[in-house]
C-alpha positions in Angstrom: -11.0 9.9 -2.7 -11.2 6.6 -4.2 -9.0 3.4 -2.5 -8.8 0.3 -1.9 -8.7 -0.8 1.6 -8.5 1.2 5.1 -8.2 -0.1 8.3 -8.9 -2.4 9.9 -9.5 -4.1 7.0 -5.8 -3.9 5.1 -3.6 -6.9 3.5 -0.9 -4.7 3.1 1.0 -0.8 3.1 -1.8 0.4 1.0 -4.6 0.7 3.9 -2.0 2.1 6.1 -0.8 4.5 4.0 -4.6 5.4 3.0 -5.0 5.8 7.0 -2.4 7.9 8.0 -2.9 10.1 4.8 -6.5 10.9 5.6 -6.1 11.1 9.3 -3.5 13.9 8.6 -5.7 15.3 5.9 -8.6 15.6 8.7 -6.2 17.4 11.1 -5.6 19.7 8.3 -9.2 20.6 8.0 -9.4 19.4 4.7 -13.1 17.8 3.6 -13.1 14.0 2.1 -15.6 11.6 0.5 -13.2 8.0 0.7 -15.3 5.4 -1.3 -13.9 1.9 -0.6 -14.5 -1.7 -2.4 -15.5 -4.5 0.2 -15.3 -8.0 -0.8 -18.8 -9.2 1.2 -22.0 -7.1 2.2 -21.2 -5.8 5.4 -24.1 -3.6 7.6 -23.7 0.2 7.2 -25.6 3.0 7.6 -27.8 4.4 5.4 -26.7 7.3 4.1 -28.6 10.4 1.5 -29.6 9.1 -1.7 -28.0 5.7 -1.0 -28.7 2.7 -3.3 -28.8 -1.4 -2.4 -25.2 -1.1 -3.3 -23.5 1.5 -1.4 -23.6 2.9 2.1 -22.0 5.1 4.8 -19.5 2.9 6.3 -19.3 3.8 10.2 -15.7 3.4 11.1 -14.3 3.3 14.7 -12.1 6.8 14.3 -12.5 9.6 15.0 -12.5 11.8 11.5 -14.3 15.2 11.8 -14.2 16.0 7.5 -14.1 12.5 6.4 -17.1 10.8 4.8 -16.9 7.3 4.1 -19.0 4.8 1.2 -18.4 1.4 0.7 -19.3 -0.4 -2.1 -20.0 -4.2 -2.5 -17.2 -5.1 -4.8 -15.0 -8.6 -5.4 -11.7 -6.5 -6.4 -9.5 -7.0 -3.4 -6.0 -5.7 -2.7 -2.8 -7.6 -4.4 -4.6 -9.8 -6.8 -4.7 -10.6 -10.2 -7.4 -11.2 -12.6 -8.9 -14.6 -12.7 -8.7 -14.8 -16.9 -7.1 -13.1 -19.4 -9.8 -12.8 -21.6 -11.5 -10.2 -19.9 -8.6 -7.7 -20.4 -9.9 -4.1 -21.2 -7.9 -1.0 -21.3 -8.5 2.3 -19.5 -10.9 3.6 -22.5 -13.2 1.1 -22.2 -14.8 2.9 -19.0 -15.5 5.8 -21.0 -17.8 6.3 -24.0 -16.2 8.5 -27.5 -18.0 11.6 -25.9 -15.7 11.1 -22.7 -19.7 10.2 -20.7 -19.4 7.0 -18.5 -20.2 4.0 -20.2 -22.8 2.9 -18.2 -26.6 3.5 -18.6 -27.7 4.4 -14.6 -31.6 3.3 -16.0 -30.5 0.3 -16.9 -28.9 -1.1 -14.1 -27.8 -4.6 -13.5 -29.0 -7.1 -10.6 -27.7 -5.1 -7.5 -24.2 -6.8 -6.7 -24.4 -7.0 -3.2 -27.5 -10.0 -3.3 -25.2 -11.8 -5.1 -24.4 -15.2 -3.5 -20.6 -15.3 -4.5 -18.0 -12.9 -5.6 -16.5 -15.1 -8.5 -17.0 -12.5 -11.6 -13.9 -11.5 -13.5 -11.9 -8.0 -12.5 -13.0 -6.0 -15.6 -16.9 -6.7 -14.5 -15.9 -6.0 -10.9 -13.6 -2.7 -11.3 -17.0 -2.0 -14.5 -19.1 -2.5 -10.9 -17.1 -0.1 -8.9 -17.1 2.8 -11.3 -20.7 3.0 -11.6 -21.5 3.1 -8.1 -18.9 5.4 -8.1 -20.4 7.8 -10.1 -23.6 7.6 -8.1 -22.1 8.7 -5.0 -20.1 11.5 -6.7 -23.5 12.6 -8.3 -24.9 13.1 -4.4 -21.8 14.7 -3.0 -20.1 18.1 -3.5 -16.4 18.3 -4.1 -13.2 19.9 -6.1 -11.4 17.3 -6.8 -10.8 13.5 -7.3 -7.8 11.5 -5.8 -8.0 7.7 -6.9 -5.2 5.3 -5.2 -3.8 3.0 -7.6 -4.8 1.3 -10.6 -8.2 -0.7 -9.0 -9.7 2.7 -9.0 -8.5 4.7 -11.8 -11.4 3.0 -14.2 -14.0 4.6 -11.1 -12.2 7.8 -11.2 -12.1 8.4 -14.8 -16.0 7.7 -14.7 -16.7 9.8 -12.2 -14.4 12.4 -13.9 -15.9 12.1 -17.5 -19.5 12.4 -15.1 -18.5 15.2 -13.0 -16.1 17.4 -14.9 -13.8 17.2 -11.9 -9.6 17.3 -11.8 -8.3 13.9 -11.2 -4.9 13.1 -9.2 -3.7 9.6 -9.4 -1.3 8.5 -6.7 0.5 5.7 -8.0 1.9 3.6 -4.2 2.9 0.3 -6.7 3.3 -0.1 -10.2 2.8 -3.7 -12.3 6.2 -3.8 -13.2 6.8 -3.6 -8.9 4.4 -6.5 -8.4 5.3 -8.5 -11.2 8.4 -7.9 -12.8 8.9 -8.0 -16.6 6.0 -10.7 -16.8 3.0 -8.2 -16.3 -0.5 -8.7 -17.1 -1.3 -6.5 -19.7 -4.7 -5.5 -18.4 -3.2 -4.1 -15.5 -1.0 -2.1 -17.6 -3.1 -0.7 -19.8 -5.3 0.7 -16.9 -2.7 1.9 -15.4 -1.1 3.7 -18.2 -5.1 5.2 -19.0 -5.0 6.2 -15.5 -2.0 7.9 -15.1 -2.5 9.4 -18.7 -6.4 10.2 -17.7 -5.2 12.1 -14.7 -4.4 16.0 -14.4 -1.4 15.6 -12.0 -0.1 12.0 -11.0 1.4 11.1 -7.1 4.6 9.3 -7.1 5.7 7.9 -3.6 9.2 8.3 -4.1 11.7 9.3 -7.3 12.6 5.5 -7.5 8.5 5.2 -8.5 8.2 8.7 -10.5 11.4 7.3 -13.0 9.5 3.7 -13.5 6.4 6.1 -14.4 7.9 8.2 -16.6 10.4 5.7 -18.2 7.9 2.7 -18.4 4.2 4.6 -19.0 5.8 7.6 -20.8 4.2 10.2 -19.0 5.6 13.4 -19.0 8.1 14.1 -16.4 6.4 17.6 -15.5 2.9 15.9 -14.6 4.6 13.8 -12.1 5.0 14.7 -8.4 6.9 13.3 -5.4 5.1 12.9 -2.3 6.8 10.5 0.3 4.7 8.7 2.7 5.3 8.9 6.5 4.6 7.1 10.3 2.0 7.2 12.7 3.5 9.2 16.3 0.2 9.6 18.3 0.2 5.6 19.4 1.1 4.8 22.4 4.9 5.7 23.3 6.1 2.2 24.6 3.5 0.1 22.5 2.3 -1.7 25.1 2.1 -5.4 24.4 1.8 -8.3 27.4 5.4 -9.1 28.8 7.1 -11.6 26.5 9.4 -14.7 27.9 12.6 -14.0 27.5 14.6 -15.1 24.7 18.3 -16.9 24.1 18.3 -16.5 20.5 18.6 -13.4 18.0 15.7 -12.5 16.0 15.5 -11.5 12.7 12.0 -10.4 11.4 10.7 -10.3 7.8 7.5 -8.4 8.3 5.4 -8.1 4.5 3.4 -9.7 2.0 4.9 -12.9 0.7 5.1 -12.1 -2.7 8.0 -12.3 -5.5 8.3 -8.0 -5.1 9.3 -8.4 -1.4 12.0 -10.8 -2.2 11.0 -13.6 0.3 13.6 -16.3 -1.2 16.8 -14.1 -0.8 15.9 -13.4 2.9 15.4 -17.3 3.2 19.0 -17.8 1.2 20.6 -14.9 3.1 19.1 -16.6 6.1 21.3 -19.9 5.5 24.2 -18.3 5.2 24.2 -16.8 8.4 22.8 -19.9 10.3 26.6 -21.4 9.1 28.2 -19.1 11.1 25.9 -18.5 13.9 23.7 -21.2 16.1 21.7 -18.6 18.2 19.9 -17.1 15.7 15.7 -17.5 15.0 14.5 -15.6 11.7 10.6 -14.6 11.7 9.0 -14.8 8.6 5.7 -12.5 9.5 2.9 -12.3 6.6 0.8 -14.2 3.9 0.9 -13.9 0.3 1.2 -16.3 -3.0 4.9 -17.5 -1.7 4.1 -18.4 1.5 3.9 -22.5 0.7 7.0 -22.0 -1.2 9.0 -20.5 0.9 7.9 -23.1 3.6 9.5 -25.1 1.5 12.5 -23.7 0.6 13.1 -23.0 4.4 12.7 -27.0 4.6 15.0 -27.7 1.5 17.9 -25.6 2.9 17.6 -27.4 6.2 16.8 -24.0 8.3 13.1 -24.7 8.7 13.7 -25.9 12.0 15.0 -21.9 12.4 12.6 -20.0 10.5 9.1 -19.3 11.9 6.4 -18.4 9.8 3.3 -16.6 11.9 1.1 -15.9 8.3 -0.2 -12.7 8.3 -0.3 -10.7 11.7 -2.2 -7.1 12.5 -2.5 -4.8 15.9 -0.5 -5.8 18.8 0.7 -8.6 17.3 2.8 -6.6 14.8 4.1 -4.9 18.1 5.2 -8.2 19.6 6.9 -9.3 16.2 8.9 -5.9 16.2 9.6 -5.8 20.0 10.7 -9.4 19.9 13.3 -8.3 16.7 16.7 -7.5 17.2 17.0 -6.9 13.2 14.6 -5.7 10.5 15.4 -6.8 6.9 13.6 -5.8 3.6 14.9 -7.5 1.0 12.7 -6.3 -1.1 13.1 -6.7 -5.2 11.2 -3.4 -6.1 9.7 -1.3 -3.3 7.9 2.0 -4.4 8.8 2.9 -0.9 8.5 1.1 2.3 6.6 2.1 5.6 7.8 -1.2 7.2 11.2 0.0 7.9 10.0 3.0 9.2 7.8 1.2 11.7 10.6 -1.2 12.7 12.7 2.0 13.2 9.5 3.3 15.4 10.1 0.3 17.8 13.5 1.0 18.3 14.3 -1.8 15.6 17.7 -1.5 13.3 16.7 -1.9 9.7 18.5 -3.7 6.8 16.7 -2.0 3.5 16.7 -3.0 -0.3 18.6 -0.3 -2.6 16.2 -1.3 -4.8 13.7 1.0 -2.8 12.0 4.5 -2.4 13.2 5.0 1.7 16.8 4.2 0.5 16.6 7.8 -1.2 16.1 9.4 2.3 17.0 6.8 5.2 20.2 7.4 5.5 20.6 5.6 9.1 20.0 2.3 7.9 22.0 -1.4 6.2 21.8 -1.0 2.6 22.1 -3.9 0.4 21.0 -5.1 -3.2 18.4 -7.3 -3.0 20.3 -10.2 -5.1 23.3 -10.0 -2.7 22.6 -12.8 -0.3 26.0 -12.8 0.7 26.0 -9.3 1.9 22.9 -9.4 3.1 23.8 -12.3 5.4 27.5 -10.6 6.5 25.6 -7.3 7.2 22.5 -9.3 9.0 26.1 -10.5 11.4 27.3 -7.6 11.9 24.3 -6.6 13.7 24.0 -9.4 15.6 28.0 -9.8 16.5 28.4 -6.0 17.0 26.1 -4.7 19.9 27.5 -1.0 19.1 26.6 -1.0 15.8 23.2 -2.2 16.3 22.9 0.8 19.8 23.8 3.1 16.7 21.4 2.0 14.2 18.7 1.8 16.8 19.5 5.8 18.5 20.2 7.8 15.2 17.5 5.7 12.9 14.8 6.2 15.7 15.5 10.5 15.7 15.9 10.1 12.0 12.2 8.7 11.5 10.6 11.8 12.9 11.2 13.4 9.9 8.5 11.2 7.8 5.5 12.6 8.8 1.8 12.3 7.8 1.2 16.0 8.5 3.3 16.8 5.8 2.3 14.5 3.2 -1.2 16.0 3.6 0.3 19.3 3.3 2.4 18.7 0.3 -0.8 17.0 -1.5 -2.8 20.2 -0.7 -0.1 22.0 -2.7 -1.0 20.0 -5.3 -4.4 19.8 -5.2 -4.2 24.0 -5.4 -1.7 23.8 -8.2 -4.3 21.1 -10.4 -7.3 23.6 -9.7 -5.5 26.4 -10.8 -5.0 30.2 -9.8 -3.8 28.5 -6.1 -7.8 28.0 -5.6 -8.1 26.8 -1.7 -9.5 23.7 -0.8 -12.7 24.3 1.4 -11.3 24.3 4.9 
């Protein structure tokens, strides 16, 4: 398995999702090598046949069938590349012969004495495959699963090496991060990727149309597998008492980006400060529109009622969601949303995006298009004004949730992991 981030080290729903994927896949017996990018050396443990570059990453859970390598690398989550210049497409990672394109006695200057991380994405995800492929040489497995586009040049080079199937799960598309102005390098690897791959993960049918529709792969190679919750933390999330509070809350708990629609919670925001004075909204998370937004909040005139905490992890997030009497998710294009099903989780109402994967399948929860500030802000009142609506919300939301679990998104990729090996081979268990 090749992602990005895992936790505790996560920017955003990737890591979690990566998390409580593999977690379930390690209940279920099922035997992983995760290879993960980090953005600085960090100490791990030397593991067989390791290089300068790569290691055995000692994590603090407890996995029984999970192995896990990190490699130095400067790709990070949610970024884009530095120049434009250095675009490549998918096919650049392979040679004609479908070999990798990298000469492993010819190696360059080992990337982790490197003093700064400053090369361009192509050389880093170029980087990533090859020590990629080294691992894979030293390890024994059926199949590769590479999260997202980051990794799909790595997993077709360690496909073209090994011979393997490949999956790709696709959890956000360029078109979701970006809109209608996407970088092209992006898209092309993508579109190798997903073409590359034997069977490709959609998180929700929202996702599998833009894949189908927008990278023109075929319908049939293209599987839904929805994400799910963690259940085993602690029941009542126990946080330190907090003071107790006069005004409503409203939380906006994301990245803060142009796909999570930061400026229409801000606008919706306004319009519900006119009609109500006891209201706070929380504006939890970093991203690119963070100083913008600031300043948006100030040129409305509600930054006096919006606060923004930058980006917040562990029992922080619980104090953000306890503290919430509303959660909205305004979100432009969301491949699916585990937020929501957190807030719900904490006993939280939710306000969702139609433009979003858990609008297929929440049904207990405010729907609203994203653009609809208006609606958005009369639907945010209701909640507020209407204490039965809200108990109702919060009661049949919070049963609805236990139907999102991890156990069976593990399950249903084992499905397809048989299906992709052919003749319903079983994964070593």
């Amino acid at each position: 398995m090749l992602g990005w981030e895992f936790p505790p080290f996560i920017s955003g729903g990737l890591g979690t999702a990566c998390y409580g994927l593999t977690k379930a896949m390690d209940k279920l017996g099922m035997h992983m090598v995760f290879v993960l990018p980090k953005s600085a050396p960090i100490r791990v443990g030397a593991s067989k046949n390791a290089s300068s570059n790569e290691g055995q990453l000692h994590q603090p859970y407890h996995f029984k069938n999970v192995e896990f390598y990190t490699i130095a690398s400067s790709l990070r989550p949610y970024t884009q590349p530095e120049s434009a210049t250095h675009s490549r497409s998918f096919s650049h990672f392979l040679k004609p012969e479908g070999q990798a394109c990298f000469d492993e006695a010819n190696q360059p200057q080992s990337f982790e004495d490197s003093d700064n991380y400053d090369e361009d994405m192509y050389t880093a995800a170029h980087r990533y495959a090859e020590q990629a492929v080294k691992i894979a040489r030293n390890e024994d497995f059926d199949i590769i699963h590479a999260h997202d586009w980051m990794t799909y040049p790595a997993a077709g080079a360690v496909a073209a090496a090994t011979g393997k199937r490949l999956v790709a799960q696709i959890h956000s598309t360029e078109f979701d991060r970006s809109g209608e102005g996407v970088n092209q390098m992006i898209y092309d690897i993508e579109r190798g990727g997903m073409h590359a791959a034997d069977k490709v993960i959609a998180v929700s049918n929202y996702t599998r149309n833009v894949i189908v529709d927008r990278y023109s792969v075929p319908s049939e190679k293209v599987e839904v597998v929805y994400n799910g919750v963690e259940y085993d933390e602690a029941a009542d999330f126990p946080v330190q008492s907090l003071p107790a509070k006069t005004d409503k809350v409203v939380l906006f708990l994301g990245r803060i980006t142009m796909q999570k629609g930061p400026e229409y919670f801000l606008y919706a925001a306004k319009r519900v400060i006119e009609k109500l004075d006891n209201v706070k909204f929380i504006m939890a998370g970093a991203g690119d529109m963070l100083h913008r937004s600031i300043e948006l909040a100030a040129r409305l005139g509600i930054g006096h009622k919006v606060i923004f905490t930058r980006f917040l992890r562990g029992t922080d997030v619980h104090k953000a969601y306890k503290m919430a009497d509303l959660y909205v998710m305004p979100s432009v294009s969301e491949p699916f949303g585990i937020a929501p099903l957190e807030a719900l989780r904490h006993n939280v109402p939710v306000l969702i995006s139609k433009q979003s994967g858990i609008s297929e399948v929440l049904s207990n929860a405010l729907k609203v298009d994203f653009w609809d500030v208006n609606q958005m802000a009369n639907k945010i009142i209701a909640v507020l004004k209407r204490e039965p609506l809200k108990k109702a919300l919060c009661e049949n939301g919070s049963r609805e949730v236990y139907k999102f679990r991890w156990e069976d998104s593990a399950a249903r990729i084992n499905e397809i992991y048989e299906r992709t090996l052919g003749d319903f081979k079983t994964i070593r268990v």
